[in-house]
C-alpha positions in Angstrom: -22.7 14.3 7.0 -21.7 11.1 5.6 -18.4 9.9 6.2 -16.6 7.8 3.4 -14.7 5.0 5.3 -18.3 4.1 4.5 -16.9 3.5 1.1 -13.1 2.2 2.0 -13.7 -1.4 3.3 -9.8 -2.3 3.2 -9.0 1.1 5.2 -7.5 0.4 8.6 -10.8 2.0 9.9 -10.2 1.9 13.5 -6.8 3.4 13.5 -8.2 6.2 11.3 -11.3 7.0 13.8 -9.1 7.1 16.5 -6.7 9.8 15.0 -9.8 11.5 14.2 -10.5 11.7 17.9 -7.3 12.3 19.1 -7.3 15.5 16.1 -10.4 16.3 18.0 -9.3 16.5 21.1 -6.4 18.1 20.9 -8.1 21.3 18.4 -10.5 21.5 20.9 -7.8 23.0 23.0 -8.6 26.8 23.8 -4.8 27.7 22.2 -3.9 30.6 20.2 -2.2 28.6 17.2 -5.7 26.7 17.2 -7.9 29.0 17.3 -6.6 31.9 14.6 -7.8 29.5 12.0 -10.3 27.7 14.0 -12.4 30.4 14.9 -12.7 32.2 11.4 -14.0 29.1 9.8 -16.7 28.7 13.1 -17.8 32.1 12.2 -18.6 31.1 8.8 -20.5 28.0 9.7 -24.4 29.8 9.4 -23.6 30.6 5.5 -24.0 28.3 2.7 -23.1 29.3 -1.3 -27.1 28.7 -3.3 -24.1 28.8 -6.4 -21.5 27.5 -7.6 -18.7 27.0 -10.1 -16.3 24.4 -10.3 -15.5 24.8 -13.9 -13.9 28.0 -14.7 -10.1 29.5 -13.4 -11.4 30.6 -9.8 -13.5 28.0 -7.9 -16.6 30.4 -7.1 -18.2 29.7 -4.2 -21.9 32.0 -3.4 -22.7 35.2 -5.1 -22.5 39.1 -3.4 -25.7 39.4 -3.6 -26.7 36.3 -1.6 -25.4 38.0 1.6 -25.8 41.2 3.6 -23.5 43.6 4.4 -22.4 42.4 7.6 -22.1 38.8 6.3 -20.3 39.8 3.6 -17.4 41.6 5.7 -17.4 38.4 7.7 -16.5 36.2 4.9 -13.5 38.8 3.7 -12.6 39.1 7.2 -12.7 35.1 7.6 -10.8 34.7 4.1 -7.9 37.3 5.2 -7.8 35.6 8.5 -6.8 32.3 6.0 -3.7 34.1 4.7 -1.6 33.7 2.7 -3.4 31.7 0.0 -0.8 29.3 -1.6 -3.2 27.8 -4.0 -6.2 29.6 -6.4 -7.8 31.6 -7.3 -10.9 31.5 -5.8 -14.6 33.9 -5.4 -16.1 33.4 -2.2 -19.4 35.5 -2.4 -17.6 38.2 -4.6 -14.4 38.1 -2.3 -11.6 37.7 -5.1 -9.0 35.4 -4.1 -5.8 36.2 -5.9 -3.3 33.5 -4.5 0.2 33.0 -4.8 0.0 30.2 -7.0 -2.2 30.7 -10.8 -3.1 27.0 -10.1 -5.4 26.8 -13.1 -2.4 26.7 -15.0 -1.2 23.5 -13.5 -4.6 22.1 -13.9 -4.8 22.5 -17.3 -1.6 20.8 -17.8 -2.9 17.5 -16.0 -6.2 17.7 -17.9 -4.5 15.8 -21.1 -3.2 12.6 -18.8 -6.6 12.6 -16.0 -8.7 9.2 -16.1 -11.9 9.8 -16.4 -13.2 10.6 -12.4 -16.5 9.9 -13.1 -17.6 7.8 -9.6 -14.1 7.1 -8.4 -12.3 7.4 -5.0 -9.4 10.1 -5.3 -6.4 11.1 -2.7 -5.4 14.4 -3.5 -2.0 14.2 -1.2 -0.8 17.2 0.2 -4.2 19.2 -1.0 -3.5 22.4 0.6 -6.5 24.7 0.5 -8.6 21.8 -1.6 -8.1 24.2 -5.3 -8.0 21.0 -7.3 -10.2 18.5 -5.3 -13.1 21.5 -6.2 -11.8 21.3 -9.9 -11.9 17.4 -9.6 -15.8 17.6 -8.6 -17.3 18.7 -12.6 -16.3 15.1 -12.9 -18.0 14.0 -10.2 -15.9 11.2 -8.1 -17.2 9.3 -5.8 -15.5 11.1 -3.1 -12.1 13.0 -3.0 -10.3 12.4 0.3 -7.0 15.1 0.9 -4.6 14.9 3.3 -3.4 17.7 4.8 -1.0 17.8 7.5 -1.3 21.7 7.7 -3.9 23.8 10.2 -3.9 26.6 8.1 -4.9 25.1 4.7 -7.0 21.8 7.1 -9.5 25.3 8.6 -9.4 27.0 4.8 -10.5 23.9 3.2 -13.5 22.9 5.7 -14.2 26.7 5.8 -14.6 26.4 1.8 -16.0 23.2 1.9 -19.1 24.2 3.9 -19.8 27.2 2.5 -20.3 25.5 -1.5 -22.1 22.1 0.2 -19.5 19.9 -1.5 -20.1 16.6 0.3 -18.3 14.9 -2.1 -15.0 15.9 -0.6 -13.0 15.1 2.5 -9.9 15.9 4.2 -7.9 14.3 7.6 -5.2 16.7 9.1 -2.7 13.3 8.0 0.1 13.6 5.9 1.6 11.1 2.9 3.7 9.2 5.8 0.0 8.2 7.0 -1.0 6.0 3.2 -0.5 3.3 5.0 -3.4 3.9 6.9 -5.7 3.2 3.6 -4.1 0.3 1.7 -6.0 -1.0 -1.6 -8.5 2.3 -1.5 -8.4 4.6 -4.0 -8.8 4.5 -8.0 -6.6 7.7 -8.4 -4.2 9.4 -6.2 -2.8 13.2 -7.1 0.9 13.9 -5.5 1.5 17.0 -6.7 4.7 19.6 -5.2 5.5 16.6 -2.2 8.1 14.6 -3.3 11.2 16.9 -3.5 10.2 17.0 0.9 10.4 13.8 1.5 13.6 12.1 2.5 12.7 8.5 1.2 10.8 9.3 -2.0 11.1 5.6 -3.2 9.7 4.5 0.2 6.8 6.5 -0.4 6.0 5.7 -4.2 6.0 2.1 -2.7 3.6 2.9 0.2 1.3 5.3 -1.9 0.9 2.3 -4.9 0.2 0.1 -2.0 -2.8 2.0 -1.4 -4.1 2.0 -4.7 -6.8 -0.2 -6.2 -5.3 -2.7 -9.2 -5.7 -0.6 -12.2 -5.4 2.8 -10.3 -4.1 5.9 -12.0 -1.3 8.3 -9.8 -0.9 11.8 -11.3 2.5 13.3 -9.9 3.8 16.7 -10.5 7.4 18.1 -9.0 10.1 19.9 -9.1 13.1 19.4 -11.3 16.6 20.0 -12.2 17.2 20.2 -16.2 18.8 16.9 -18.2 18.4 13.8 -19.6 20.3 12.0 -17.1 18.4 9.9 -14.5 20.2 11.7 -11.2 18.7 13.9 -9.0 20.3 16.9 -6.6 20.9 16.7 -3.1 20.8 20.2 -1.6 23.5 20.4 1.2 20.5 23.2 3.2 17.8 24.4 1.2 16.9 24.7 -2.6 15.4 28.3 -3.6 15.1 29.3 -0.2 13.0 26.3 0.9 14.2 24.1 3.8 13.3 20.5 3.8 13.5 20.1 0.0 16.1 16.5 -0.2 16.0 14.9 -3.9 15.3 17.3 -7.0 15.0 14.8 -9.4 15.3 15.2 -13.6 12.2 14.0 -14.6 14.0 10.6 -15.8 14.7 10.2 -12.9 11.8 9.9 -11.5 10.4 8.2 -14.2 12.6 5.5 -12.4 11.9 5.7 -9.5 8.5 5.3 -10.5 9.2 1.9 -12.4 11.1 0.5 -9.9 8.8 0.8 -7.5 6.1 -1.5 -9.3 4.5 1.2 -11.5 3.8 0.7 -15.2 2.8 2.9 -18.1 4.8 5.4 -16.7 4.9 9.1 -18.7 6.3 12.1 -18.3 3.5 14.2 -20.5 5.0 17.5 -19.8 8.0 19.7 -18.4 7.8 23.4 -18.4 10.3 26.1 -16.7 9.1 27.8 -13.6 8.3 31.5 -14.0 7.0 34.8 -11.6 4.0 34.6 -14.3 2.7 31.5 -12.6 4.0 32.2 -8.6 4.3 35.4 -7.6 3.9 37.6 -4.5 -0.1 38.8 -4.4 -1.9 40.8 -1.7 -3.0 37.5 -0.6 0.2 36.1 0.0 2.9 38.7 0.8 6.1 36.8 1.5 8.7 36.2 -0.8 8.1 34.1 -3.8 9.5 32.4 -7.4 11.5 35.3 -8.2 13.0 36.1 -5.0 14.4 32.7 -5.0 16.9 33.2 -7.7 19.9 34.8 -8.3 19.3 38.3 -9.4 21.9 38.0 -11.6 21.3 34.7 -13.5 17.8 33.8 -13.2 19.0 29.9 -14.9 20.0 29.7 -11.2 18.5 29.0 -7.5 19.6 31.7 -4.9 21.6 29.2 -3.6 23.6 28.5 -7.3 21.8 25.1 -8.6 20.0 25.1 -11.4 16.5 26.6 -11.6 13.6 24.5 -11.6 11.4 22.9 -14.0 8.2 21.5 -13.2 7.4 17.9 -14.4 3.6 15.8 -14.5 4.0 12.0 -14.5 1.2 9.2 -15.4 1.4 6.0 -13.8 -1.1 3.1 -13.3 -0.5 0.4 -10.7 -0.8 -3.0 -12.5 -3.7 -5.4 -12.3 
């Protein structure tokens, strides 16, 4: 398998390696946390997809009819063991993957704004289960690198990842606070449903341009209150049930916060309402979701009384 700090000469290449080790290491440890998604996506390691998709709604990965029986229980078995599914939907040698999130909706609203891929080095941020790096791939990028600070979605994504042969993509169990580990490497960068969690969103912005190539195109989707003005809401504990949300910006306002931390060409290309069409509660994920954050009553409001949230999409290139 090649690696690509092959490609990324300005990458801090040592510290990276040595995370890598120290990831090793410690997920080699025989604990139960480790090895509920661990094992699933060791069982999975003989099989490998002869087709694949990358083009349509669900990223289809292997046919039925390419396994056996038994191999096909131990994908579905392998694929529950993932649950729940945040992002999709996905086909998995005939396993249907219904997932909370109808993500090909979100990727058809960045398809408008996307540079063309063709060759490049890409950060997908915060990639979860790796939905829209697959997407990324009928472009085909040099490599797409993700960051991905959860076990759950870091398992699903290599599990996924072997099984279709996409050697084009990557992911490090890092997190955004860990950019600084790649500084001048990638072409395009996707930071998509991260910067409401962050408690110094303008920090970041200036850490994630720094790791940008001159010329280099971020895509950046979030969550947002309604207005024109350029403020943002503070939630005094949580905002729709979520803890760890801190700024909910209006999309001018982060339009600013994007210019003032270097960016040009900035855009907000679209804004939509959130809706239980588009996140909703599935057999694959069976916790509460969009509509059981909201008042009952007024559905223009968060459970918690702010005001329900838009989603925004942002274009911005770091200057030459």
């Amino acid at each position: 398998m090649r690696d690509y700090l092959d490609l990324l000469k300005t990458a801090d290449q040592d510290a990276i390696r040595a995370r890598r080790a120290e990831t090793a290491t410690r997920l080699a440890q025989p604990k139960k946390g480790f090895l509920r998604f661990r094992e699933p996506y060791e069982a999975l390691r003989h099989l490998q997809a002869q087709c694949t998709d990358f083009s349509q709604d669900a990223v289809t990965i292997g046919a039925a009819d390419e396994l056996g029986e038994t191999d096909r229980r131990l994908v579905h078995d392998a694929m529950r063991a993932f649950m729940p599914w945040r992002k999709g939907p996905f086909k998995v040698f005939g396993v249907e993957i219904d997932a909370e999130w109808q993500s090909w909706r979100k990727w058809n609203r960045l398809l408008p704004a996307l540079p063309d891929l063709t060759g490049k080095v890409v950060a997908d941020i915060g990639c979860n289960n790796g939905y829209y790096m697959f997407r990324m791939l009928e472009q085909k990028p040099r490599c797409v690198i993700g960051l991905e600070p959860f076990l759950q979605h870091y398992y699903c994504f290599k599990a996924l990842r072997h099984l279709a042969g996409a050697d084009e993509l990557f992911i490090e169990l890092m997190g955004v606070e860990d950019i600084p580990l790649f500084p001048s490497c990638f072409d395009v960068v996707f930071l998509m449903g991260i910067i409401y969690h962050r408690i110094s969103p303008v920090e970041m912005l200036r850490e994630i341009r720094a790791a940008m190539q001159p010329g280099g195109v971020l895509l950046i989707e979030s969550q947002a209150i309604p207005g024109e003005e350029p403020v943002a809401l503070f939630p005094e504990e949580r905002y729709a049930k979520v803890p760890g949300t801190y700024f909910v910006p209006t999309a001018n306002c982060l339009r600013n916060w994007l210019v003032r931390t270097g960016f040009t060409e900035v855009e907000i290309f679209c804004s939509h309402p959130m809706s239980s069409e588009e996140q909703r509660k599935t057999a694959w994920m069976t916790f509460e979701s969009y509509e059981d954050f909201l008042d009952p009553r007024n559905p223009a409001l968060t459970a918690e009384g702010y005001p329900a949230p838009l989603r925004v999409f942002l274009r911005a290139v770091n200057p030459k």
